[in-house]
C-alpha distance (Angstrom), angle and dihedral (degrees) to the residues before:
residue distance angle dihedral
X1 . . .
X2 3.78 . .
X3 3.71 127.7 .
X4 3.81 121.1 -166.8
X5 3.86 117.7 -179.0
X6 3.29 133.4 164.5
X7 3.95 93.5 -127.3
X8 3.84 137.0 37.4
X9 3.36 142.3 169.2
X10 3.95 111.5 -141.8
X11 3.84 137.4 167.4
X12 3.57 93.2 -75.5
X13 3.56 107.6 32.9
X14 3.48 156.4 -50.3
X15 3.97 104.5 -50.5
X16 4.44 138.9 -176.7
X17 3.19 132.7 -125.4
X18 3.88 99.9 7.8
X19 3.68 130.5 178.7
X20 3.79 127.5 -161.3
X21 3.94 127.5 -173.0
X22 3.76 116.7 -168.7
X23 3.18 119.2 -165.0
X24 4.02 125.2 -173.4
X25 4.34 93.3 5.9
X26 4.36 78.1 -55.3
X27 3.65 134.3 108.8
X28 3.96 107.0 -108.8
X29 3.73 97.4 -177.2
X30 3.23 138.7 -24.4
X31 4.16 124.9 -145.8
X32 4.04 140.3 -164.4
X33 3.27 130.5 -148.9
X34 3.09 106.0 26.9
X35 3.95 115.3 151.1
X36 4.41 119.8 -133.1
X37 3.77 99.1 44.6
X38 3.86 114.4 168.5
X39 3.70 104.8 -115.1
X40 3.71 115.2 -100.2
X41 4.13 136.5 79.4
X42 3.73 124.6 -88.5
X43 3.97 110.4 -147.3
X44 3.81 118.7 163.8
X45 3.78 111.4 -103.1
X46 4.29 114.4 -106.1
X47 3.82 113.0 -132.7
X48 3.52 111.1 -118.7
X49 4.34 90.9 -120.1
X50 4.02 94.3 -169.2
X51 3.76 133.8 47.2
X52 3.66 146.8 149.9
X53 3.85 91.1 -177.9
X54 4.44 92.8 178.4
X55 3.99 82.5 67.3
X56 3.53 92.2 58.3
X57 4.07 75.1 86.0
X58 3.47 94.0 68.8
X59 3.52 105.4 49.0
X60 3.99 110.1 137.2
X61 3.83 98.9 19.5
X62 3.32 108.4 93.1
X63 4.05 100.0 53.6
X64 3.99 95.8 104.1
X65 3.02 123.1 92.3
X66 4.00 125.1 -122.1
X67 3.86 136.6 -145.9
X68 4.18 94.0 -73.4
X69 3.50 142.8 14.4
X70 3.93 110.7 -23.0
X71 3.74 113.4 -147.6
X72 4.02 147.5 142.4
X73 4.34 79.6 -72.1
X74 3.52 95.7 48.8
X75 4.17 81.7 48.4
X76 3.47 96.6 61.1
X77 3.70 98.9 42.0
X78 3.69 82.5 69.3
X79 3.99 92.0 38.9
X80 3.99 85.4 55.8
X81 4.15 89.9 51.1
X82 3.87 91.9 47.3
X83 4.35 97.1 51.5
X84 3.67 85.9 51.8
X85 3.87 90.2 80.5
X86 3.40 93.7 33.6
X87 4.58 114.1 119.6
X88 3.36 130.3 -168.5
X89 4.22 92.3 -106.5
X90 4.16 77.3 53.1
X91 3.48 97.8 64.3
X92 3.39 97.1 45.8
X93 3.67 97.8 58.8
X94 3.86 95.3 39.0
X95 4.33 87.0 51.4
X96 3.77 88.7 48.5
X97 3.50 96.9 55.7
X98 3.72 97.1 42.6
X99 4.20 84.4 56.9
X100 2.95 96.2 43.5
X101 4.42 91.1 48.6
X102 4.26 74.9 42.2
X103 3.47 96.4 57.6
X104 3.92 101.8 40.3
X105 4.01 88.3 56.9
X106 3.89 90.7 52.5
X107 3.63 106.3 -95.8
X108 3.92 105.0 143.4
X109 3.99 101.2 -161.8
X110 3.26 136.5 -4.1
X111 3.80 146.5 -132.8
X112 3.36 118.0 -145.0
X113 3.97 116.1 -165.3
X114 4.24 95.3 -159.1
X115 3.56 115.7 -166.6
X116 3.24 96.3 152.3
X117 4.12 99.2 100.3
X118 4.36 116.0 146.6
X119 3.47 145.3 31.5
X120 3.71 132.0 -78.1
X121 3.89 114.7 -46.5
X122 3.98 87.5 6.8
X123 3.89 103.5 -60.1
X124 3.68 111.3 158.1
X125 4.05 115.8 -121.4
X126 4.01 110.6 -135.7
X127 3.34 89.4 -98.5
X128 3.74 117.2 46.3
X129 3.28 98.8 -143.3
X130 3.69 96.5 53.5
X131 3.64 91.1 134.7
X132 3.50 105.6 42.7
X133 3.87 88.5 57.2
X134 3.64 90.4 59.6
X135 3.90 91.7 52.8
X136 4.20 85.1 47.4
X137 3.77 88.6 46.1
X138 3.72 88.8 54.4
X139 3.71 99.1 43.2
X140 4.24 82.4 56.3
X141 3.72 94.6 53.0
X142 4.02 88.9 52.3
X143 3.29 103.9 32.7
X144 3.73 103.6 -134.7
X145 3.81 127.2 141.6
X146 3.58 113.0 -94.6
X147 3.83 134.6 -155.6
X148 3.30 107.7 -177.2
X149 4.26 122.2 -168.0
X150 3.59 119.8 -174.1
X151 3.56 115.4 -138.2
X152 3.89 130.1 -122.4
X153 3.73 112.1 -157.9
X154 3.60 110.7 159.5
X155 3.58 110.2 152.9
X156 4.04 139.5 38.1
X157 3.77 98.0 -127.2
X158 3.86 141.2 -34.1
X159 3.47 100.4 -65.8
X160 3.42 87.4 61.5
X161 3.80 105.1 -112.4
X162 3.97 124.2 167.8
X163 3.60 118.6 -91.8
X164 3.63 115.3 -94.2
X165 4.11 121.5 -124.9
X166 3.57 92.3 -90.3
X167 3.99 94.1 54.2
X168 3.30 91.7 46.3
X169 4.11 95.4 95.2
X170 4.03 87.4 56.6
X171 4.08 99.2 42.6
X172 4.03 117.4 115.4
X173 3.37 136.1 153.6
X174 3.74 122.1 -129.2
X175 3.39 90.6 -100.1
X176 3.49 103.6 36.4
X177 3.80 84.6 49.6
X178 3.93 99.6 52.4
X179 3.82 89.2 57.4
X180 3.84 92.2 50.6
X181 3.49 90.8 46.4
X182 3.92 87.8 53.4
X183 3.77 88.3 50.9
X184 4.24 85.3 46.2
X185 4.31 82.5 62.8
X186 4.34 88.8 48.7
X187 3.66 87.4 49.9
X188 3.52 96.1 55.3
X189 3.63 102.8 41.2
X190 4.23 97.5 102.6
X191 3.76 82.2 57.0
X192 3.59 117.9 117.0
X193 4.38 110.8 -93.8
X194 3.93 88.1 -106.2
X195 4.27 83.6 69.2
X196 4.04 112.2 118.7
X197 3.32 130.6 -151.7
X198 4.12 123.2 -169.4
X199 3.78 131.3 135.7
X200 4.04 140.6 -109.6
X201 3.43 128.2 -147.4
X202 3.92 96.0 -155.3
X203 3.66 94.6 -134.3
X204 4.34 145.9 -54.2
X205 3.92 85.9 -88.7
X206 4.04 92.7 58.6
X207 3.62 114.6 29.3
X208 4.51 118.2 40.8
X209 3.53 128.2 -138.7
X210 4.16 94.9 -83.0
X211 3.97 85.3 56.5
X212 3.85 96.4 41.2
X213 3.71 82.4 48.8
X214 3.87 97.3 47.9
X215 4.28 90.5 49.7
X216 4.27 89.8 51.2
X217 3.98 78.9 59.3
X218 3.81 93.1 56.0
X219 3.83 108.5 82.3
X220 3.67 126.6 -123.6
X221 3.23 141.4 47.6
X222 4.58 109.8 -19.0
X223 3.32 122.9 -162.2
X224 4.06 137.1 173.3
X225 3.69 141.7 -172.8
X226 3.91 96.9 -119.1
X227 4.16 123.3 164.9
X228 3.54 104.5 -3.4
X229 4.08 97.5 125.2
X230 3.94 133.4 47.0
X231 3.20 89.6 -140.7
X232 4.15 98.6 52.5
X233 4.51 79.4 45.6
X234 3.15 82.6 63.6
X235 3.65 109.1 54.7
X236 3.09 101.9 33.4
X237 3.64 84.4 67.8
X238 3.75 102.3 53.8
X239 3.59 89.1 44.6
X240 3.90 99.3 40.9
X241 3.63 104.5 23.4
X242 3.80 95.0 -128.7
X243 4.19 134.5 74.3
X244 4.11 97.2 -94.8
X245 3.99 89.8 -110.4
X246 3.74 93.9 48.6
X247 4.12 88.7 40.0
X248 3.89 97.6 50.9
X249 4.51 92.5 42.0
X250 3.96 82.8 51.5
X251 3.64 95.7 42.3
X252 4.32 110.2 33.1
X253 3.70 133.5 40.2
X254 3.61 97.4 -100.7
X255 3.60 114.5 -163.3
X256 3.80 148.6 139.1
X257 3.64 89.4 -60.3
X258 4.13 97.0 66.0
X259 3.64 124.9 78.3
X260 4.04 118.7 -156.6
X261 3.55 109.4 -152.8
X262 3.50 127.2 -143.2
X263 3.74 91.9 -17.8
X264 3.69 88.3 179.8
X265 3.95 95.3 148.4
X266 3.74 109.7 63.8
X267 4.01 134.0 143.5
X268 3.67 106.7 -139.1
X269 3.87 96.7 -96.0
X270 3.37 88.3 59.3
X271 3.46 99.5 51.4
X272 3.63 93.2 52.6
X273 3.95 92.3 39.3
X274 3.80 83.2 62.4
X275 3.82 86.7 51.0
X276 3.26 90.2 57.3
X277 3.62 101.6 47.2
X278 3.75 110.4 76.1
X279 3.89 84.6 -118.8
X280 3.95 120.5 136.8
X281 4.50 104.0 -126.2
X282 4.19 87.3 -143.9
X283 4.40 100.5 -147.7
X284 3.56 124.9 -150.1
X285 3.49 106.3 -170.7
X286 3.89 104.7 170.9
X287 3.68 92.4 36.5
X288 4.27 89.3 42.0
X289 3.79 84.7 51.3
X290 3.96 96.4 39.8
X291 4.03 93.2 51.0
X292 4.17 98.1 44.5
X293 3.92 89.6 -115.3
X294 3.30 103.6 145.0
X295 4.15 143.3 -119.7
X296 3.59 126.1 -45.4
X297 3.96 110.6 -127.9
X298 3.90 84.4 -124.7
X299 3.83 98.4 159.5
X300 3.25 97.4 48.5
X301 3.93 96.5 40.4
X302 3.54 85.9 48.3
X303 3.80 95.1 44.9
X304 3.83 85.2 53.8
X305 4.00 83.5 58.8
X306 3.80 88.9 -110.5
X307 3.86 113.8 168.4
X308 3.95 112.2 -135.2
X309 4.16 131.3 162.7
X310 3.77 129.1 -175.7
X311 3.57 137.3 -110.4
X312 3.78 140.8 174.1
X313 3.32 113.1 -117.8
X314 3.91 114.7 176.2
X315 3.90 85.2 20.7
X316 3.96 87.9 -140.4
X317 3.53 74.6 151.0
X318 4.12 134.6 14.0
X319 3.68 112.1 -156.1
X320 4.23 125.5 130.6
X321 3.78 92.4 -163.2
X322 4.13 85.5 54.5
X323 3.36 99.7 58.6
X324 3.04 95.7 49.2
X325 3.87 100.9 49.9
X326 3.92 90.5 36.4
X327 4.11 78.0 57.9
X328 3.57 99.1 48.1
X329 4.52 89.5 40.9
X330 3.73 85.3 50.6
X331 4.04 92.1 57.9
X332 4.35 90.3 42.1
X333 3.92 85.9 47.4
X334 3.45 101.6 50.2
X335 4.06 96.9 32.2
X336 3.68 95.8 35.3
X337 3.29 104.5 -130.7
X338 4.13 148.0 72.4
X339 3.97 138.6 -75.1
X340 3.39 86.4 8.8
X341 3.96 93.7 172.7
X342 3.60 95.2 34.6
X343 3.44 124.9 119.8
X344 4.00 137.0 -149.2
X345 3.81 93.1 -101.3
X346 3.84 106.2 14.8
X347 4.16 113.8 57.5
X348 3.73 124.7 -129.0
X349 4.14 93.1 -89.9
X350 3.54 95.6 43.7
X351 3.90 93.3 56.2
X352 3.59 87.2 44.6
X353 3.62 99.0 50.7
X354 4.02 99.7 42.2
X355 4.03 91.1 45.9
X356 3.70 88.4 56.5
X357 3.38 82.4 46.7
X358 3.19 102.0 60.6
X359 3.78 103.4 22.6
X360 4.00 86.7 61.0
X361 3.49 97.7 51.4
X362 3.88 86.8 53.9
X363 3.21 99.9 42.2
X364 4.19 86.1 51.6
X365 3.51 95.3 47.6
X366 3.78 89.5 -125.1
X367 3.69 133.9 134.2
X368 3.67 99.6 -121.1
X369 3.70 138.5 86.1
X370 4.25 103.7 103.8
X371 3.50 127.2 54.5
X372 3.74 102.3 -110.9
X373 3.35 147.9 112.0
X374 4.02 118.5 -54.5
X375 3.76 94.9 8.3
X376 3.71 118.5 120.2
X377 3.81 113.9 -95.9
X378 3.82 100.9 -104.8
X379 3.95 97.9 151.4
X380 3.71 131.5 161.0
X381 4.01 119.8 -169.8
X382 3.49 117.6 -154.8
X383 4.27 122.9 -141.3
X384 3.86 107.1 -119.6
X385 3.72 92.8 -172.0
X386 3.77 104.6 96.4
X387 3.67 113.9 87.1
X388 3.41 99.5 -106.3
X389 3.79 102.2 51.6
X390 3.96 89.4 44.4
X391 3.65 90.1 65.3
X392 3.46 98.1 41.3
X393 4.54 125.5 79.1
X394 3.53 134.3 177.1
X395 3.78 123.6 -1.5
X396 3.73 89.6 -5.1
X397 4.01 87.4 65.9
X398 3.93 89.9 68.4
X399 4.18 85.0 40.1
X400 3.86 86.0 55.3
X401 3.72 95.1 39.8
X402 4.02 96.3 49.1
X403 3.79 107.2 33.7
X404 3.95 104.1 22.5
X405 3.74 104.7 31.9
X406 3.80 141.9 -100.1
X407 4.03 146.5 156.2
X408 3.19 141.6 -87.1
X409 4.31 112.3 -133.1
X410 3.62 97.9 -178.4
X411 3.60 151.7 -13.8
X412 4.08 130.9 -155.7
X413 4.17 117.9 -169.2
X414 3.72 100.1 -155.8
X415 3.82 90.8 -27.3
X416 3.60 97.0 -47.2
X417 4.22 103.9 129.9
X418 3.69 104.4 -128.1
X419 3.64 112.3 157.7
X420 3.60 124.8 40.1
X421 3.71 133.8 -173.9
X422 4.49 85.8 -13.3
X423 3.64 94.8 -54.7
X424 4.05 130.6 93.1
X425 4.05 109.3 -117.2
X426 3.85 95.1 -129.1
X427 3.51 93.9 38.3
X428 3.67 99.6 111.6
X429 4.21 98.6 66.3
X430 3.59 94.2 34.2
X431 3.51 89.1 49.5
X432 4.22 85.8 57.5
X433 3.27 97.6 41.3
X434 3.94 95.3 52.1
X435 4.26 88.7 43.5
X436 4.17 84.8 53.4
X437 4.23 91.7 52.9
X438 3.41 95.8 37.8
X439 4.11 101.7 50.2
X440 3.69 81.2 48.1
X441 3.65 98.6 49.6
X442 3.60 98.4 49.6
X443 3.91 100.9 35.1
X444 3.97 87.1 112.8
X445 3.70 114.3 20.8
């Protein structure tokens, strides 16, 4: 496959005329100045590094507010109703819309952190990984990248309390887990070679130290909610003696491999022991925003040359360009002030856009992020026929895309054609299948 476009963004720069030829899903070679580009901008593709794609279901339900208090708790309370009716054949249509929705936004892979293992009230399927074919099966049907990371969630909180009902669909054992987490690998064998596979201890409130200790033994890419509550800040410390960032750099090899999710309650020496890490900080903007979790110490994580990319979480809503502005709004609102991630020579959406970049493809464990030789083809190309991205070139392109609007063309996951002309190509029976499960599945909550 060749690509010839009039503008790309590339390792070193903005560059004309450029042509790429991928061959295998991988950049071959990639060459400037070459004259007859279609119009449009090349950008590698970021991998969408967190997702709970059966939520993508319950998107809009949940915005009322009940007798009390409504919070992140009262959130999942309805969460744990809603999974209850969930089937395999559910799943599957509910995780091939929310790729496809990925996809058409600009997202070139995704990485899916499935918890969601057994049957109703925790009975195990025949095969325990039931669920995570379903997610596989739907990442064949569209085509995008997948990461996948089996969840271990074995416990109800820190003291070590029983699940409750509505954990029950999530709750392993070590062991039980490391043999459904074998099956996970059968399941995704017919998957194309870019497929990941890594692991996810859900979080320091529902796995102990023996489980967090038997996941950093599973290779691959690991990551774990971690700090995203007041609430969880604080029991972690009466239970663990330590703030859960602070306990887990003190107490596991964090390195590039781990992800920290959400990590949207940090004291300052966490935030630039993070930094220092290696680890990816894995943002949810829409989701951060939708649940009341709080602000992501950005600046200073970034200042601390911290390496973060974006994902969507609850999918409430699936939208690239969001994140990314939520992101940068988050930074302004909290610091008062403009460009808060921007630097001297690289403008506000460009930093945004190559971190993500880069952060994703770490935090998937794939070879992608940068258009350049060897990488996997994860491109997105941007329309530059509305007004405003006509007039606009270079960094202000990403500016224009992210805070003022503009369209995604198309989008490739290593090479494989996905998007065409704004709209996924197997959108229209996915689409039906997903309206069918999900005007079944909330007909009475």
């Amino acid at each position: 496959m060749i690509l010839h476009v009039e503008t790309a963004l590339l390792p070193g720069g903005w560059a004309d005329g450029v042509r790429v030829l991928v061959v295998n899903g991988r950049i071959d070679r990639v060459e400037t100045g070459v004259a007859g580009g279609a119009a449009g901008v090349l950008l590698a593709a970021p991998a969408n590094l967190h997702s709970h794609v059966f939520q993508r279901a319950m998107a809009g339900m949940t915005e009322a507010r009940g007798a009390g208090a409504d919070n992140f708790w009262t959130w999942r309370a309805l969460m744990y109703r809603f999974l209850d009716r969930l089937t395999p054949a559910d799943v599957q249509a509910i995780a091939a819309m929310a790729m496809v929705e990925m996809a058409e936004t600009g997202f070139g892979a995704l990485v899916e952190f499935h918890y969601l293992h057994h049957g109703v009230g925790g009975v195990p399927y025949d095969d325990p990984a039931e669920m995570a074919a379903q997610v596989a099966q739907a990442a064949a049907e569209t085509g995008l990248g997948l990461t996948l990371l089996p969840v271990l969630y074995s416990r109800g909180g820190c003291d070590g309390r029983a699940l409750t009902a509505g954990q029950l669909r999530f709750g392993c054992s070590v062991e039980r887990f490391l043999t459904l987490h074998q099956a996970a690998g059968r399941a995704l064998a017919g998957l194309p070679g870019d497929t990941v596979l890594g692991v996810a201890p859900h979080s320091l409130r529902a796995v102990d130290v023996s489980g967090l200790d038997a996941c950093v033994r599973v290779p691959g890419p690991l990551h774990i909610h971690l700090a995203e509550q007041v609430a969880e800040v604080a029991e972690v410390q009466a239970h663990l003696g330590a703030r859960p960032v602070e306990w887990l750099l003190a107490n596991a090899p964090v390195d590039h491999r781990w992800c920290a999710i959400h990590a949207t309650q940090m004291a300052l020496s966490e935030t630039v022991g993070l930094a220092g890490s290696g680890a990816v900080a894995g943002l949810c903007p829409i989701t951060e925003a939708n649940l009341g979790d709080g602000i992501f110490d950005g600046v200073r994580f970034v200042g601390a040359k911290g390496r973060f990319g974006v994902g969507t979480d609850s999918n409430v809503r699936i939208s690239l360009a969001e994140e990314l502005r939520g992101l940068e709004y988050s930074q302004r609102l909290a610091g008062r002030g403009r460009a808060m991630l921007a630097e001297a020579d690289r403008s506000t959406g460009r930093v945004l856009w190559e971190a993500a970049c880069a952060g994703g493809a770490q935090a998937a464990g794939r070879a992608a992020g940068a258009i350049a030789p060897g990488l996997w083809a994860d491109l997105v190309l941007l329309d530059r026929n509305g007004p405003d991205m006509a007039a606009a070139s270079g960094d202000r392109l990403l500016d224009t895309f992210i805070f003022a609007g503009g369209a995604v063309a198309e989008v490739w996951s290593a090479g494989r054609h996905l998007v065409q002309g704004g709209r996924h190509k197997g959108r229209q029976p996915i689409e039906a299948r997903y309206r069918a499960v999900v005007g079944r599945l909330r007909a009475d909550l």
